[in-house]
C-alpha positions in Angstrom: 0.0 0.0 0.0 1.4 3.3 -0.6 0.0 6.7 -1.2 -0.9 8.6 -4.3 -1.1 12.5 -3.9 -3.9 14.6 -5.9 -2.1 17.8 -7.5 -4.0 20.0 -5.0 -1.6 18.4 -2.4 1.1 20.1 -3.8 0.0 23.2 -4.9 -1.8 24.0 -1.4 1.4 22.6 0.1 3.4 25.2 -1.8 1.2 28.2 -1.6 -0.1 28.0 1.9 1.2 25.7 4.8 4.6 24.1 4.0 5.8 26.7 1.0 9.4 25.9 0.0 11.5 28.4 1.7 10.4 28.3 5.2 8.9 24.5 5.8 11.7 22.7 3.0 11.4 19.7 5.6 7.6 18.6 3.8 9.5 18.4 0.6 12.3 16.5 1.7 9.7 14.3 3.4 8.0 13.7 0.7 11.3 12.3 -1.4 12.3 9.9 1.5 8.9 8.4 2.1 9.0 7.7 -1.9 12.7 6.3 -2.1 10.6 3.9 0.9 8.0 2.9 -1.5 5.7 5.0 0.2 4.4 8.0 -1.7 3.7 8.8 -5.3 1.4 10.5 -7.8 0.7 9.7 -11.3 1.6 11.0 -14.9 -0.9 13.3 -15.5 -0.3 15.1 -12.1 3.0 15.4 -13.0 2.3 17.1 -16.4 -0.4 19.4 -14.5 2.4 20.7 -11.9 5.4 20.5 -14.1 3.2 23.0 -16.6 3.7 25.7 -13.4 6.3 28.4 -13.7 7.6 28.6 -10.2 10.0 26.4 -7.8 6.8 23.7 -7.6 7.5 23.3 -11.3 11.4 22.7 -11.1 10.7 20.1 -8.0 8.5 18.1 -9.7 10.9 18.0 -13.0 13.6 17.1 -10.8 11.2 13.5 -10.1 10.8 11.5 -12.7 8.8 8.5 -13.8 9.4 6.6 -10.5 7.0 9.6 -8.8 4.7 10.2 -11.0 3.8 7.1 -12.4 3.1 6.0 -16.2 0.0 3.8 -16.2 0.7 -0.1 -16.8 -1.6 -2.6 -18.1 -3.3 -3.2 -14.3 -3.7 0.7 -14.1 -5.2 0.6 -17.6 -7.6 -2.2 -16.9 -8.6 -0.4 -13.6 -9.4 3.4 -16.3 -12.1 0.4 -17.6 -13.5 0.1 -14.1 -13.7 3.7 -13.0 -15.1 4.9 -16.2 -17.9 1.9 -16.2 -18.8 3.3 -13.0 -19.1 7.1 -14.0 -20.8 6.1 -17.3 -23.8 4.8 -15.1 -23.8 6.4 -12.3 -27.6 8.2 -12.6 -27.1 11.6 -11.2 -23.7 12.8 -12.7 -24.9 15.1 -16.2 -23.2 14.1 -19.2 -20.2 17.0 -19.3 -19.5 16.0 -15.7 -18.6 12.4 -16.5 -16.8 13.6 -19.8 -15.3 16.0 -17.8 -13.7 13.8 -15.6 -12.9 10.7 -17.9 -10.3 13.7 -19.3 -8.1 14.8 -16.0 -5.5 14.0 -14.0 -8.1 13.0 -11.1 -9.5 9.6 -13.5 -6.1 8.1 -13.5 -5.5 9.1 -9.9 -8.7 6.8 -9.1 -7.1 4.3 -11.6 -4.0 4.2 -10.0 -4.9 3.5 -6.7 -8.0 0.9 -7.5 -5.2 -1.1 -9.5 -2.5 -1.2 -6.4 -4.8 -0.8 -4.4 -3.3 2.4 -3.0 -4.6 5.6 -1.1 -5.9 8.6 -2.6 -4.6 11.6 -0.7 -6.6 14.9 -1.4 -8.0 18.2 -0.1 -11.1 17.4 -2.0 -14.1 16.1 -0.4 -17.4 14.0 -1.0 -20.0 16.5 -2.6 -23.1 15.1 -4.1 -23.2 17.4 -7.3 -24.8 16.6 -10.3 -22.2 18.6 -12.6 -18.7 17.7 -10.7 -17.4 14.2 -10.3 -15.2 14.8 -7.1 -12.3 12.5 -6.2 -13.9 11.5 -3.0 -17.3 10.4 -4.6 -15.2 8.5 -7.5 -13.2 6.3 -4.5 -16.5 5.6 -2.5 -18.0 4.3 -5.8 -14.7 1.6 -6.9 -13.8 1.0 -3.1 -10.6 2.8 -2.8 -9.6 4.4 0.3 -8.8 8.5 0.8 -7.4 10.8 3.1 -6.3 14.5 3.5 -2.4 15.0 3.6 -3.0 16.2 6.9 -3.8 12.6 8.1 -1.1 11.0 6.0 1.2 13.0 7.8 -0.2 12.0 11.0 0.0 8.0 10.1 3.1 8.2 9.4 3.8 10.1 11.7 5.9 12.5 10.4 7.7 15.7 12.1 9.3 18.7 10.9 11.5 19.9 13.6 12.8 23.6 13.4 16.6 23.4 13.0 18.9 25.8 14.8 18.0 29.2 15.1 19.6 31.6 12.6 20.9 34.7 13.7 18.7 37.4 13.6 16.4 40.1 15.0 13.0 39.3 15.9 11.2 39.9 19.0 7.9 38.6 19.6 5.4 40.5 21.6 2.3 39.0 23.0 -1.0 41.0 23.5 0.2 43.9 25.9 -0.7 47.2 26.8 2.6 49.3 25.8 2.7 52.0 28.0 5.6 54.4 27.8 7.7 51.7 29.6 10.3 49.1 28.6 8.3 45.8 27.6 9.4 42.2 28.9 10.8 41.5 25.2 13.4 44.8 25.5 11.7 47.1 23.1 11.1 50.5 24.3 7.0 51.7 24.0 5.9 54.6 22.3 5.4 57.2 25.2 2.3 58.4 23.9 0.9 55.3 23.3 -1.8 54.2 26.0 -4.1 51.2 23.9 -4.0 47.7 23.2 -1.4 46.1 20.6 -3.5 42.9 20.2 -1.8 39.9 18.8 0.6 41.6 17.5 4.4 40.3 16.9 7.2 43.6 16.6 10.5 42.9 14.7 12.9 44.8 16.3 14.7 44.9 13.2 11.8 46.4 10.6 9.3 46.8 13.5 6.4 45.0 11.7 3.3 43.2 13.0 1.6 40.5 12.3 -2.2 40.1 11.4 -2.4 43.8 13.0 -5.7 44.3 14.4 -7.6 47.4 14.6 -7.8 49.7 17.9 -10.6 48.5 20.4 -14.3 48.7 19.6 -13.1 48.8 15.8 -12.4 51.7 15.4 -10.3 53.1 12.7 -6.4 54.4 13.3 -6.6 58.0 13.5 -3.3 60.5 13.5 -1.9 60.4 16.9 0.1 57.7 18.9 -2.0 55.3 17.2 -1.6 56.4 13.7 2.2 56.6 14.3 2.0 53.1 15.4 0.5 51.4 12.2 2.7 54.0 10.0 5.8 52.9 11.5 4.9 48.7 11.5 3.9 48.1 8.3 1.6 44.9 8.5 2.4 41.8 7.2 1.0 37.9 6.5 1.8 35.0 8.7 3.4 33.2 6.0 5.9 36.0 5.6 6.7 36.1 9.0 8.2 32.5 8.5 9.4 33.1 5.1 11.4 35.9 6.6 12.0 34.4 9.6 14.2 31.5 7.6 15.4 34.0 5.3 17.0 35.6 8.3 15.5 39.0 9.2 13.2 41.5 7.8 13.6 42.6 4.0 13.9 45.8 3.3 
């Protein structure tokens, strides 16, 4: 048994929770647990990502037929199953099963029926009339899927942070800054008597992240407050850890 990935897997890896630069461990994870027999995708995923124009693109050229697999004559007697099942299944319109006879997520289904494998996917079941989702196609040929998220937890894997680079960042936690020196060594705005909620100051840069508004919503006027947000520009949670590995703040 091993496990195939759907190209959402990759892509939502890359774009959201384990992008390249600041979580490489997920990548690397994912080569070891193939060289072990244990994770792959199939052809036409490959093509899909390797189509790309980014660093996603140049990974998945640097993996060849071994990942992404080429069907063989079990896979293609298994494309004869799935698409008997789509061809009479009595709610899916016609352009949905057509549809889906022509993308990467049919040999997907393939694959796995014919190794009997596991689908892993973001997607889930949906009873739609004009979609044929990846989930509803393994329920109807008995193949088993997951989200990544659980893969990762069955096998247990674990991305430990490595040894801190040297840098600049000071973390705050919710605190009312008050003219004095804070607990992280920063010195507060003397003017500055509200709430900084949630917010996390690089000493080097001075920028928080997810900045909230002042209490009771209201906007930032001029003042101490103003200064404030003018000063820390505001930045994503990603960036923090993209910047983070990177070193520091960019200018």
């Amino acid at each position: 048994m091993a496990y195939l990935l759907d190209a959402n897997v990759f892509m939502a890896a890359y774009n959201l929770h384990y992008g390249m630069d600041f979580c490489p461990a997920f990548w690397e994870w994912l080569v070891r647990e193939h060289e072990a027999g244990k994770v792959f995708s199939v052809e036409m995923v490959g093509n899909e990502i390797r189509g790309r124009d980014d660093e996603l693109a140049a990974w998945a050229g640097q993996r060849g037929d071994a990942f992404f697999l080429v069907p063989d004559q079990q896979a293609i007697t298994a494309l004869g199953s799935v698409a008997a099942w789509v061809n009479t299944h009595p709610t899916y319109s016609p352009a949905a099963k057509n549809t889906f006879l022509q993308i990467a997520d049919y040999y997907l289904v393939a694959q796995a029926l014919a190794g009997r494998h596991v689908v892993v996917t973001h997607e889930k079941p949906e009873n739609s009339v004009h979609r044929v989702k990846i989930p509803s196609a393994c329920l109807g040929v008995s193949v088993r899927f997951m989200t990544p998220f659980e893969m990762l937890r069955r096998e247990r894997a674990r991305f430990v942070l490595g040894p801190p680079q040297q840098n600049s960042w000071v973390t705050f936690r919710p605190t009312r800054l008050l003219g004095r020196r804070s607990a992280a060594g920063d010195t507060a705005n003397p003017t500055l008597g509200r709430s900084v909620e949630g917010a996390s100051i690089l000493s080097a840069g001075l920028a928080p992240v997810s900045f909230r508004s002042p209490a009771r919503g209201k906007k930032p006027q001029d003042g101490a407050w103003g200064n404030l947000r003018s000063r820390f520009p505001q930045i994503s949670t990603h960036e923090f850890c993209r910047r983070a590995v990177l070193g520091g703040p960019r200018s």
